[in-house]
N, C-alpha and C positions, 0 to 999 in steps of 0.2 A: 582580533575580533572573533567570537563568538558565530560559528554559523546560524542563519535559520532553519528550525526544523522544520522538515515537511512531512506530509501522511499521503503516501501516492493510493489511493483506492484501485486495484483492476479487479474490475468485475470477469472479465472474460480473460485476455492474456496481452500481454505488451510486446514490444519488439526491445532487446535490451540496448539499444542506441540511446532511447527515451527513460530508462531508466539510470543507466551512464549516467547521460545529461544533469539529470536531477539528483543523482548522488554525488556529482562532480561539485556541486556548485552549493549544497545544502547537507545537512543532516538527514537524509532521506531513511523513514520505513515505510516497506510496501507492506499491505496488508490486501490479499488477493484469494479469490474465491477458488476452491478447489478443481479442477479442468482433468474431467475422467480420462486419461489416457493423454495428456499434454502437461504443460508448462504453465505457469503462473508468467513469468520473463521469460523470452525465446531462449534465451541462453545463460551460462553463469556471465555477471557484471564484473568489468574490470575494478569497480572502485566500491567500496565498502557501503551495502546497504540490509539494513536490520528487516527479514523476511518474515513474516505471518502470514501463515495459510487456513482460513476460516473453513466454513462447510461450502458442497457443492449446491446444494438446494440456493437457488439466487435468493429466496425468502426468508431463510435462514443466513444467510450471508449477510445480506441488510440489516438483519434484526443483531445479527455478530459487529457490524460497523457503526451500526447508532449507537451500540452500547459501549462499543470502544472509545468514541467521541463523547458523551456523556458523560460517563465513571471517569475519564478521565481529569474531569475537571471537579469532581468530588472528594477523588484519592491523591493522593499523593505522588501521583505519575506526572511527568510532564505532561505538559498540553500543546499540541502543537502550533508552531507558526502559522503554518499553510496547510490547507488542504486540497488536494487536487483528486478529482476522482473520472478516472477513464473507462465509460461504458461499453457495452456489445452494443454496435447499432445495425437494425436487420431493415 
Protein backbone atom coordinates (compact mmCIF):
# COMPACT_ATOMS: atom_id res chain seq x y z
CA UNK A 1 0.00 0.00 0.00
CA UNK A 2 1.05 3.23 -1.05
CA UNK A 3 1.50 5.85 1.89
CA UNK A 4 -0.33 9.15 2.10
CA UNK A 5 1.40 12.19 1.45
CA UNK A 6 1.43 14.85 3.77
CA UNK A 7 2.65 18.77 3.72
CA UNK A 8 3.42 19.56 7.42
CA UNK A 9 3.36 23.59 7.37
CA UNK A 10 5.75 25.15 10.51
CA UNK A 11 5.37 28.43 10.69
CA UNK A 12 7.51 29.05 13.67
CA UNK A 13 9.61 25.61 14.75
CA UNK A 14 8.35 22.01 15.86
CA UNK A 15 9.71 19.67 18.30
CA UNK A 16 11.02 16.69 16.15
CA UNK A 17 8.89 13.92 18.08
CA UNK A 18 5.97 15.39 15.89
CA UNK A 19 7.67 15.44 13.02
CA UNK A 20 8.97 11.44 13.70
CA UNK A 21 5.39 10.81 14.20
CA UNK A 22 4.20 12.07 10.94
CA UNK A 23 7.11 10.89 8.81
CA UNK A 24 6.73 7.39 10.46
CA UNK A 25 3.40 6.96 9.48
CA UNK A 26 3.07 9.05 6.00
CA UNK A 27 5.16 10.42 3.11
CA UNK A 28 5.76 13.53 4.95
CA UNK A 29 7.36 17.15 3.46
CA UNK A 30 7.88 20.01 5.84
CA UNK A 31 7.82 23.02 4.30
CA UNK A 32 8.97 25.74 7.30
CA UNK A 33 9.58 29.35 7.43
CA UNK A 34 13.08 30.42 8.04
CA UNK A 35 13.78 30.92 12.20
CA UNK A 36 16.94 33.56 12.33
CA UNK A 37 19.30 31.99 14.62
CA UNK A 38 17.15 28.50 15.25
CA UNK A 39 15.71 25.43 13.62
CA UNK A 40 12.81 24.78 11.43
CA UNK A 41 12.59 20.91 13.49
CA UNK A 42 14.29 20.77 16.98
CA UNK A 43 16.54 18.39 15.85
CA UNK A 44 17.63 16.07 12.78
CA UNK A 45 14.53 13.24 12.41
CA UNK A 46 15.14 9.78 12.78
CA UNK A 47 12.84 8.77 9.75
CA UNK A 48 13.01 10.25 6.28
CA UNK A 49 11.25 13.60 5.68
CA UNK A 50 11.59 15.79 2.35
CA UNK A 51 12.74 19.65 4.04
CA UNK A 52 11.91 23.13 2.40
CA UNK A 53 12.97 26.09 3.87
CA UNK A 54 10.88 29.28 2.59
CA UNK A 55 11.55 33.02 3.65
CA UNK A 56 11.64 34.52 7.24
CA UNK A 57 9.19 37.41 6.58
CA UNK A 58 5.94 35.33 7.84
CA UNK A 59 4.21 37.36 4.85
CA UNK A 60 6.32 36.20 2.41
CA UNK A 61 6.35 32.75 3.92
CA UNK A 62 2.35 32.54 3.27
CA UNK A 63 2.56 34.01 0.00
CA UNK A 64 5.68 31.04 -0.62
CA UNK A 65 2.89 28.29 0.88
CA UNK A 66 -0.27 29.21 -1.00
CA UNK A 67 1.76 29.13 -3.96
CA UNK A 68 3.09 25.92 -3.22
CA UNK A 69 -0.50 24.54 -2.77
CA UNK A 70 -1.88 26.07 -5.87
CA UNK A 71 1.01 25.31 -8.57
CA UNK A 72 0.94 22.34 -7.33
CA UNK A 73 -2.26 21.33 -8.52
CA UNK A 74 -1.66 23.00 -12.02
CA UNK A 75 2.00 21.31 -12.72
CA UNK A 76 2.80 18.25 -12.80
CA UNK A 77 3.86 17.79 -8.97
CA UNK A 78 2.14 15.70 -6.91
CA UNK A 79 -0.52 17.25 -4.74
CA UNK A 80 -0.77 16.23 -1.53
CA UNK A 81 -2.93 14.10 0.62
CA UNK A 82 -2.99 15.98 3.74
CA UNK A 83 -2.15 19.06 4.88
CA UNK A 84 -1.53 19.96 8.20
CA UNK A 85 -0.26 23.39 9.24
CA UNK A 86 1.38 24.22 12.82
CA UNK A 87 1.24 27.92 13.79
CA UNK A 88 3.22 30.33 16.47
CA UNK A 89 0.48 31.08 18.96
CA UNK A 90 1.37 34.21 21.15
Amino acid sequence: MIPETLCFVVESSTDVRIADGLAQQTDSTALGRTITGGRVISRETEHSITMTTGPASRLRFAARTFREMVLAKFETRAVFDRLMIQLESK
